[in-house]
DSSP file (Angstrom, degrees, kcal/mol; ACC not computed):
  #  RESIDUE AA STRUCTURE BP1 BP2  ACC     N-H-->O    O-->H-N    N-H-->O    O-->H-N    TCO  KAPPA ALPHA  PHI   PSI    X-CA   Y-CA   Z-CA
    1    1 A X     >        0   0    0      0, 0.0     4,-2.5     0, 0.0     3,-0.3   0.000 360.0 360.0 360.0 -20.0   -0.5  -10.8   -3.6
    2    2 A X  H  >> +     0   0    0      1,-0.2     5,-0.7     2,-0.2     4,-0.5   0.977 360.0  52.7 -50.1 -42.1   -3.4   -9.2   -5.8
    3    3 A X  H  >5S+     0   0    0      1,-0.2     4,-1.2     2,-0.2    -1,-0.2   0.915 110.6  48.3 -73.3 -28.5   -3.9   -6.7   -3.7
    4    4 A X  H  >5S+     0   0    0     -3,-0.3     4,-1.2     2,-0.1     5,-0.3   0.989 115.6  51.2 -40.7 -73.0    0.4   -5.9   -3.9
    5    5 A X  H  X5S+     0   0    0     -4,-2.5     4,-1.8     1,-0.3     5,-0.3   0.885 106.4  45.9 -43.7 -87.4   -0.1   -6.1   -7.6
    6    6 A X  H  X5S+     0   0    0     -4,-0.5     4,-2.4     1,-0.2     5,-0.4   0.795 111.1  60.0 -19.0 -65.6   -2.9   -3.7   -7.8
    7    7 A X  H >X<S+     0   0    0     -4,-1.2     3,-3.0    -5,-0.7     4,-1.6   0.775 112.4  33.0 -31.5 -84.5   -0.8   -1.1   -5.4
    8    8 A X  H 3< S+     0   0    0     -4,-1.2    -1,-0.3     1,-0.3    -2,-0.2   0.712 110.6  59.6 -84.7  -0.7    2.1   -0.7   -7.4
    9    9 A X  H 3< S+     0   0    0     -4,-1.8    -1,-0.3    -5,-0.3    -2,-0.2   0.622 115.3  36.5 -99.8  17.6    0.8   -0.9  -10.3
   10   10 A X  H << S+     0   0    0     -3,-3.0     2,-0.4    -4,-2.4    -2,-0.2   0.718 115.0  54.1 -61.9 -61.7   -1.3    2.1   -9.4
   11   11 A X     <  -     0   0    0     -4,-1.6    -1,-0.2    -5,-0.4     6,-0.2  -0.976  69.6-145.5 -79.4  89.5    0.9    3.9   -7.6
   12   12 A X  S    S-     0   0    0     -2,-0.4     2,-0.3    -3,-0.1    48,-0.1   0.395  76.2 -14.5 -39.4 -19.3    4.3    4.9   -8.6
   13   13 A X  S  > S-     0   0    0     46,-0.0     4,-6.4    47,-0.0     5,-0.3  -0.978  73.0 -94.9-164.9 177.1    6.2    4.7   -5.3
   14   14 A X  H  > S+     0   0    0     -2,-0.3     4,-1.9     2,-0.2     5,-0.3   0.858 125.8  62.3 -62.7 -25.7    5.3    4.4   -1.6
   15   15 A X  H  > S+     0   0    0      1,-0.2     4,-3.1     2,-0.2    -1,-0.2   0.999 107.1  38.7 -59.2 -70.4    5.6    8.2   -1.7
   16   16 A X  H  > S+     0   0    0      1,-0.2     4,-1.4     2,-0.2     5,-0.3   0.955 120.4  48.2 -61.5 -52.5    2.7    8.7   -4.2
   17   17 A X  H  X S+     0   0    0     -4,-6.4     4,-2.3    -6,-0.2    -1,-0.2   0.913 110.1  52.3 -74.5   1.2    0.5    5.6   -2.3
   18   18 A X  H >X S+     0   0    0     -4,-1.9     4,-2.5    -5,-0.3     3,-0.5   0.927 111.6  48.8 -71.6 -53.1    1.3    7.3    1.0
   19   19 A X  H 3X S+     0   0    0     -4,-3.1     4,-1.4    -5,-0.3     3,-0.3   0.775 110.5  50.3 -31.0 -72.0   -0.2   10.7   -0.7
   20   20 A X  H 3X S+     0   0    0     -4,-1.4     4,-1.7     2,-0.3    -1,-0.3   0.581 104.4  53.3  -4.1 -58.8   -3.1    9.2   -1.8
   21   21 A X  H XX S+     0   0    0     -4,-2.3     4,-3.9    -3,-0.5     3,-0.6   0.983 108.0  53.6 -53.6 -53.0   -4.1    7.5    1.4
   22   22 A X  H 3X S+     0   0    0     -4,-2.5     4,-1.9     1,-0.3    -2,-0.3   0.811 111.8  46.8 -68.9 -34.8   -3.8   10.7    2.9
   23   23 A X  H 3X S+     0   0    0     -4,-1.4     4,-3.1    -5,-0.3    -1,-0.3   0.879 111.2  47.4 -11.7 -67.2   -6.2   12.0    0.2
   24   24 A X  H <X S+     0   0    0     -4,-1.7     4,-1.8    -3,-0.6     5,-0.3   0.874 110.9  49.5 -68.0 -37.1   -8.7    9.5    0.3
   25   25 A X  H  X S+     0   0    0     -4,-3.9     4,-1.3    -5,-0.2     8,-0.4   0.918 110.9  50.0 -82.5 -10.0   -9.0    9.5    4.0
   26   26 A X  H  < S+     0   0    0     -4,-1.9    -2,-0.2    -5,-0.3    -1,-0.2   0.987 116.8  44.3 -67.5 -35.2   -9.4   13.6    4.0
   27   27 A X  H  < S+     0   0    0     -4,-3.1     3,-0.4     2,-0.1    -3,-0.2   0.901 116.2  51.2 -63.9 -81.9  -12.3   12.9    1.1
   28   28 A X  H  < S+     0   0    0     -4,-1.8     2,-0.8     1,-0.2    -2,-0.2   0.534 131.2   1.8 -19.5 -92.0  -13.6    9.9    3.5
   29   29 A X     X> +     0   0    0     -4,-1.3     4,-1.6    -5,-0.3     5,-0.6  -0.721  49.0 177.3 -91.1  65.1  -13.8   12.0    6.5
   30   30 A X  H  >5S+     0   0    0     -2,-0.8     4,-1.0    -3,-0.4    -1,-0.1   0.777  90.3  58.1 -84.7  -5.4  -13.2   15.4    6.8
   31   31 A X  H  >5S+     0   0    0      2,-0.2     4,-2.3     3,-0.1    -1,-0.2   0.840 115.7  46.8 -60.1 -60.5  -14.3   15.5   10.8
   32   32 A X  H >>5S+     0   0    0      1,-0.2     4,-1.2     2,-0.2     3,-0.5   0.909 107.5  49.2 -10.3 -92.3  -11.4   12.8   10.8
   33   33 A X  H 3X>S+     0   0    0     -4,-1.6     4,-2.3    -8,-0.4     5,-0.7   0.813 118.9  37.5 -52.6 -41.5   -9.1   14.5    9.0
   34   34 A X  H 3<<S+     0   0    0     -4,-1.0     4,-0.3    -5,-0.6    -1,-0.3   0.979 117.8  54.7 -62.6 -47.2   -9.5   17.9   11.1
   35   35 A X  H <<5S-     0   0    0     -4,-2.3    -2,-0.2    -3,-0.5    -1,-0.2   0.973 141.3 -12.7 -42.8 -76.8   -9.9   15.8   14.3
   36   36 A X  H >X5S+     0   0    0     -4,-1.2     4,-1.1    -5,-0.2     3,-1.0   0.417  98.7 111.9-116.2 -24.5   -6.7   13.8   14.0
   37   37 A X  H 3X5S+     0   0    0     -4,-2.3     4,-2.0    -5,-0.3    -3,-0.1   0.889  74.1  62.8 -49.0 -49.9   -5.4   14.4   10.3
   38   38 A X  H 3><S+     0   0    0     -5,-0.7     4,-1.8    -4,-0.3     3,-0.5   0.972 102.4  63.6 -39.6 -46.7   -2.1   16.5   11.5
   39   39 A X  H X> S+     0   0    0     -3,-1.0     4,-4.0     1,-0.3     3,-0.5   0.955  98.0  43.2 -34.0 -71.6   -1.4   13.1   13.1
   40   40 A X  H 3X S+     0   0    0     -4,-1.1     4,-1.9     1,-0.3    -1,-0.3   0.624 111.4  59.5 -86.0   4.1   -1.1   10.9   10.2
   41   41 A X  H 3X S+     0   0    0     -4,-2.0     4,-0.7    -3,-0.5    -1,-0.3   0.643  99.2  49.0   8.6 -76.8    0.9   13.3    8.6
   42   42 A X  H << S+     0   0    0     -4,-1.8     5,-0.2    -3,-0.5    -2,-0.2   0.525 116.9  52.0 -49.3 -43.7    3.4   13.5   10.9
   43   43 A X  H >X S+     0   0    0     -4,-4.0     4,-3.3    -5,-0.3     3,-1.8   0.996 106.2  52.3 -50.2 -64.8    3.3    9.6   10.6
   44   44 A X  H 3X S+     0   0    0     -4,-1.9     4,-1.3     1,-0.2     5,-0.2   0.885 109.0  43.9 -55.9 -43.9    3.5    9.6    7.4
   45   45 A X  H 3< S+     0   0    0     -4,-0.7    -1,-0.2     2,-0.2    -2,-0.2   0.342  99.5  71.1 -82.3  15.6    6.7   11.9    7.0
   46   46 A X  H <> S+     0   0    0     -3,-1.8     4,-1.9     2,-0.1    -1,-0.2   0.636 103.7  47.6 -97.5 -36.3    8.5   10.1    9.8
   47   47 A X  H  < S+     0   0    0     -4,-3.3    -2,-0.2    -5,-0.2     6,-0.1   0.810 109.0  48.5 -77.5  -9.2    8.6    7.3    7.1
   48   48 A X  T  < S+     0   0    0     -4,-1.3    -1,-0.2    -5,-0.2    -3,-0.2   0.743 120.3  37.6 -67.4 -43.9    9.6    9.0    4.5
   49   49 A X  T  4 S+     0   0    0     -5,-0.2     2,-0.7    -4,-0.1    -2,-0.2   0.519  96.0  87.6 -99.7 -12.6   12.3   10.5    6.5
   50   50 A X    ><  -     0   0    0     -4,-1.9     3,-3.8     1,-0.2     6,-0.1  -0.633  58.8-163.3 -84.1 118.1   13.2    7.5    8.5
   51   51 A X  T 3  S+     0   0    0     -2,-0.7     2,-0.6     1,-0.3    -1,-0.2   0.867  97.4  53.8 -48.1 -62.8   16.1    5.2    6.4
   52   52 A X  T 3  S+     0   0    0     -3,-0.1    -1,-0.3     4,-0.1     5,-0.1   0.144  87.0 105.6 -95.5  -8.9   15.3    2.4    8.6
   53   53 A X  S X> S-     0   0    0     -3,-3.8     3,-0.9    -2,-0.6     4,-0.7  -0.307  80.2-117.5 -92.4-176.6   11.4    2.7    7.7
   54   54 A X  H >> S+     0   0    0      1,-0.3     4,-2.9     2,-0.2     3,-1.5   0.938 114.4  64.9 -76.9 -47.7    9.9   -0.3    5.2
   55   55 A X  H 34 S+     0   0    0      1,-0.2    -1,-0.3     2,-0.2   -41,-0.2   0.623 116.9  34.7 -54.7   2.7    8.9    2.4    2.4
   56   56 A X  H <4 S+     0   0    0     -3,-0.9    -1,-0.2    -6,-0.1    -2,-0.2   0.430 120.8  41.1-131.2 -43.1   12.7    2.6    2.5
   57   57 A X  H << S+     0   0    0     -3,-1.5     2,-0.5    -4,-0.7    -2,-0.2   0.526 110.8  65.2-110.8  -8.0   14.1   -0.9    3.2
   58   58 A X  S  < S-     0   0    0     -4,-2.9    -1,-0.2    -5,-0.2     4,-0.1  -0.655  83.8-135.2-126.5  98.1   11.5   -2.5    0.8
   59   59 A X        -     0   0    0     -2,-0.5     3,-0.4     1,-0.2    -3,-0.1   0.207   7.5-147.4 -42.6 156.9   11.8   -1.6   -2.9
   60   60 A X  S    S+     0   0    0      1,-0.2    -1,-0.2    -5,-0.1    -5,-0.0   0.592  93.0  64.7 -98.8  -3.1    8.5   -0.9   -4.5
   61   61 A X  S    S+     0   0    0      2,-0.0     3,-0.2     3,-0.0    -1,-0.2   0.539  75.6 157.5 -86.4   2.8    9.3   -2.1   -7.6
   62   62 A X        -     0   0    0     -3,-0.4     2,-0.4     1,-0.1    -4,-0.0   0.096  57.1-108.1 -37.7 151.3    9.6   -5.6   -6.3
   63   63 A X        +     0   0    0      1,-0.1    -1,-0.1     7,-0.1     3,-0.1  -0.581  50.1 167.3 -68.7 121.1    9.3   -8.5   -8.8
   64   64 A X        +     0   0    0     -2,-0.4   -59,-0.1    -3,-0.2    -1,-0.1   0.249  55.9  85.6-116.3  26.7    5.6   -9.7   -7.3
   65   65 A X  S >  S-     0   0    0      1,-0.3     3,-0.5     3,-0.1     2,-0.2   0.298  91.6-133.0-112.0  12.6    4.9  -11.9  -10.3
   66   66 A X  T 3   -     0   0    0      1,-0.2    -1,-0.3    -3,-0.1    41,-0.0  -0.563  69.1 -10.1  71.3-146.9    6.7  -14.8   -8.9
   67   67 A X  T 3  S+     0   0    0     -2,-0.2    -1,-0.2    -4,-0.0    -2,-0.1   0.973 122.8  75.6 -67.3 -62.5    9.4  -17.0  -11.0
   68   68 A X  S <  S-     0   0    0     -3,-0.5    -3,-0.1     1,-0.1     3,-0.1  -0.133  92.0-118.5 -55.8 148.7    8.2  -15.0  -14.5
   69   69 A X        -     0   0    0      1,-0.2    -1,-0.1    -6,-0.1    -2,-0.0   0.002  58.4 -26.3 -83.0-155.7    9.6  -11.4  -14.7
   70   70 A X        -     0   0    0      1,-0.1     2,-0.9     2,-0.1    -1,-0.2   0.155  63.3-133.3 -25.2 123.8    7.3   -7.8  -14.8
   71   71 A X        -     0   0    0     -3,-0.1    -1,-0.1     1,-0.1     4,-0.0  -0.838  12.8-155.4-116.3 146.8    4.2   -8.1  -16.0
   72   72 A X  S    S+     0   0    0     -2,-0.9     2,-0.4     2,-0.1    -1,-0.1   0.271  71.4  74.9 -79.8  -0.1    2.9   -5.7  -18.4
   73   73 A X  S    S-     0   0    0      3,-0.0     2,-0.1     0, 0.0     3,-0.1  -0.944  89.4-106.2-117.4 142.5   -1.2   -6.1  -17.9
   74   74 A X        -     0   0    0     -2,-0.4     2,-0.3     1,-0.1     3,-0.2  -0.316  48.1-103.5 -61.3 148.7   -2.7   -4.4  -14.7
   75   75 A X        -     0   0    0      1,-0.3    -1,-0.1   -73,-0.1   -73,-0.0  -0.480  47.3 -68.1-112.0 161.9   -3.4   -7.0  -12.5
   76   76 A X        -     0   0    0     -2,-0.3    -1,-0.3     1,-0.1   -70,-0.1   0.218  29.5-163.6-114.0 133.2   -7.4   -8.5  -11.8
   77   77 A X        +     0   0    0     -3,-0.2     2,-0.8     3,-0.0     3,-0.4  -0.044  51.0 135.5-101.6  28.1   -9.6   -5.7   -9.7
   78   78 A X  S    S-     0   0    0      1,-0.3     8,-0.1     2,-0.1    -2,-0.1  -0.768  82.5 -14.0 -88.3 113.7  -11.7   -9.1   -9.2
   79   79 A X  S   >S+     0   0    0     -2,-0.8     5,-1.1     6,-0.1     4,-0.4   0.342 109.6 110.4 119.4  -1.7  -12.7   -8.9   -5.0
   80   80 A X  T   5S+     0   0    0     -3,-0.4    10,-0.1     2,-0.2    -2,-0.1   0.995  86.8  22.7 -84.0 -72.3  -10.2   -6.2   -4.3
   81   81 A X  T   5S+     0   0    0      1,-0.3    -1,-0.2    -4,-0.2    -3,-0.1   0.608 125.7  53.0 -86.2 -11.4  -12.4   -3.3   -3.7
   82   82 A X  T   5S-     0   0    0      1,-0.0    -1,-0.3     0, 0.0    -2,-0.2   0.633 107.5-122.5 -98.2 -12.1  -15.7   -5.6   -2.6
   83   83 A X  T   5 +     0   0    0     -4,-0.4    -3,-0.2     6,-0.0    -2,-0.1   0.931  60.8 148.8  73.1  23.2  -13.5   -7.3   -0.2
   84   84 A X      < -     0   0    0     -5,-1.1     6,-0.5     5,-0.1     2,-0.5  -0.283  55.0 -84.3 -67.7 169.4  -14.2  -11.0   -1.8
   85   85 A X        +     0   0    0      4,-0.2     4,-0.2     1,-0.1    -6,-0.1  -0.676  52.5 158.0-111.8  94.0  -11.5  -13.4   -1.6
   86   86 A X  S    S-     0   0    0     -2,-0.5    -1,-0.1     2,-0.3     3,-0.1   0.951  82.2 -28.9 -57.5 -79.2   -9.0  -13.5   -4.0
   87   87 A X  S    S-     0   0    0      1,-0.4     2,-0.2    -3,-0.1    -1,-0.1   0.593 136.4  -2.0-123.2 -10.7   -6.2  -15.1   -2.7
   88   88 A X  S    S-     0   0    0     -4,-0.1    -1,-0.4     0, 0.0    -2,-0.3  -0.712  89.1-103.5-169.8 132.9   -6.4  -14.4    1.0
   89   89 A X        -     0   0    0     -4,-0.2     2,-0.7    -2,-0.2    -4,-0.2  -0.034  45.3-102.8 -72.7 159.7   -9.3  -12.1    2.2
   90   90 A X        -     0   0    0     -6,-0.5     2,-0.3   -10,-0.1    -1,-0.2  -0.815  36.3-150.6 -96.6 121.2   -8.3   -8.2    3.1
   91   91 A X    >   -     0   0    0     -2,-0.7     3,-1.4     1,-0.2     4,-0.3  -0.544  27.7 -92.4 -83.9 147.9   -7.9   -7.1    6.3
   92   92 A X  T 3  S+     0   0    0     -2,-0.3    -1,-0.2     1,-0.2     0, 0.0  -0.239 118.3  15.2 -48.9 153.7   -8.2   -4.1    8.4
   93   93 A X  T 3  S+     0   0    0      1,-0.2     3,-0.2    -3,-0.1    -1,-0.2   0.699  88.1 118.8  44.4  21.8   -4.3   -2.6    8.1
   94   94 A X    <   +     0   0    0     -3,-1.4    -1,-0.2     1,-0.2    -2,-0.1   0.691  68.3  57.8 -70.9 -16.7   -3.3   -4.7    5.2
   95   95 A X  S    S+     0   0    0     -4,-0.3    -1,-0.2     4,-0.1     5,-0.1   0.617  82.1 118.9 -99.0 -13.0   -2.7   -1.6    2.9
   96   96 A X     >  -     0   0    0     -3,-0.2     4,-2.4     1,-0.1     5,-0.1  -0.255  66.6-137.4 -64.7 127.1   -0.1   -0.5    5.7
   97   97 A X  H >> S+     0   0    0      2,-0.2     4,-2.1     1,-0.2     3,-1.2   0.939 107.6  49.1 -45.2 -67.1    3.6   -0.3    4.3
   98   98 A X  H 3> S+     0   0    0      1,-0.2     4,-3.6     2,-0.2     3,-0.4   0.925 117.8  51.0 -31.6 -79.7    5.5   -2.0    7.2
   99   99 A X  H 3> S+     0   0    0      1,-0.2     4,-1.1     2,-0.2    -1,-0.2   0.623 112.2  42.4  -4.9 -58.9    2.4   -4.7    6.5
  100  100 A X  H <X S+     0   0    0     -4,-2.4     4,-2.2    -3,-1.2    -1,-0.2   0.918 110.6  53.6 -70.4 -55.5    2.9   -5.0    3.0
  101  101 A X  H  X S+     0   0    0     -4,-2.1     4,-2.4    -3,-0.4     5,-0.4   0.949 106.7  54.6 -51.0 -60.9    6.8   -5.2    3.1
  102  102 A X  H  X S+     0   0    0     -4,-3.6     4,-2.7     1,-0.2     5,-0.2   0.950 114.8  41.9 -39.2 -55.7    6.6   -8.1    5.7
  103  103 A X  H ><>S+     0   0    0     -4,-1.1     5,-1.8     1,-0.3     3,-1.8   0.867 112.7  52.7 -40.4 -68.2    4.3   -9.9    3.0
  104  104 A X  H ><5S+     0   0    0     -4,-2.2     3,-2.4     1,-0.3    -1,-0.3   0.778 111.4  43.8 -33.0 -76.7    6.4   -8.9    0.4
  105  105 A X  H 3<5S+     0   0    0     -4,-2.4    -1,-0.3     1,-0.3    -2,-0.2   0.630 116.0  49.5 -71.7 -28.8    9.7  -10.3    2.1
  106  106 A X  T <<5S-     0   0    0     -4,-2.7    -1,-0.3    -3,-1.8    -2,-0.2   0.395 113.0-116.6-101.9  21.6    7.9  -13.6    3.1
  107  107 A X  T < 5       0   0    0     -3,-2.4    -3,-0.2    -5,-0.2    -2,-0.2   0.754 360.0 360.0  52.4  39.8    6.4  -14.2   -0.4
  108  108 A X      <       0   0    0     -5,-1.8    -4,-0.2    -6,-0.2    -5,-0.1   0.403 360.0 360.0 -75.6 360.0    3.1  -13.9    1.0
């Protein structure tokens, strides 16, 4: 769940981390982005526009702090971005909404 934490309490909605991705990966790549970028795009604003999609059916404000309500300190950068293990290692497609929401919903 660190890697939950960190998200929203980065991010302001799914909206803002979907933006963002798409940012990051034009900076990452811009032979990507040109190649393929229209793509995830299109992805991305079929979940935005879809009711049915997780950014939709899974609040982003969820409680992720377990019995205790919000918490009010940003939450440990320890292993996040080096890809250590914090509480369970990060995976390729972990940062994926649908992904997250499952977690989310099984109190991973």
């Amino acid at each position: 769940m660190p890697v939950a934490r960190r998200l929203q309490w980065t991010f302001n909605s799914w909206k803002d981390l979907g933006e963002n991705y798409l940012i990051g990966r034009e900076f990452w790549s811009q032979a990507e982005s040109e190649r393929n970028g229209l793509l995830y795009r299109q992805v991305y604003q079929r979940l935005l526009d879809d009711p049915a999609s997780p950014c939709h059916q899974c609040a982003w404000d969820l409680n992720l702090n377990g019995k205790g309500g919000a918490s009010t300190t940003p939450p440990s950068t320890s292993g996040i971005m080096t890809g250590e293990t914090v509480d369970q290692p990060v995976t390729s497609g972990e940062f994926g909404s649908a992904t997250m929401c499952v977690a989310l919903s099984r109190g991973q």
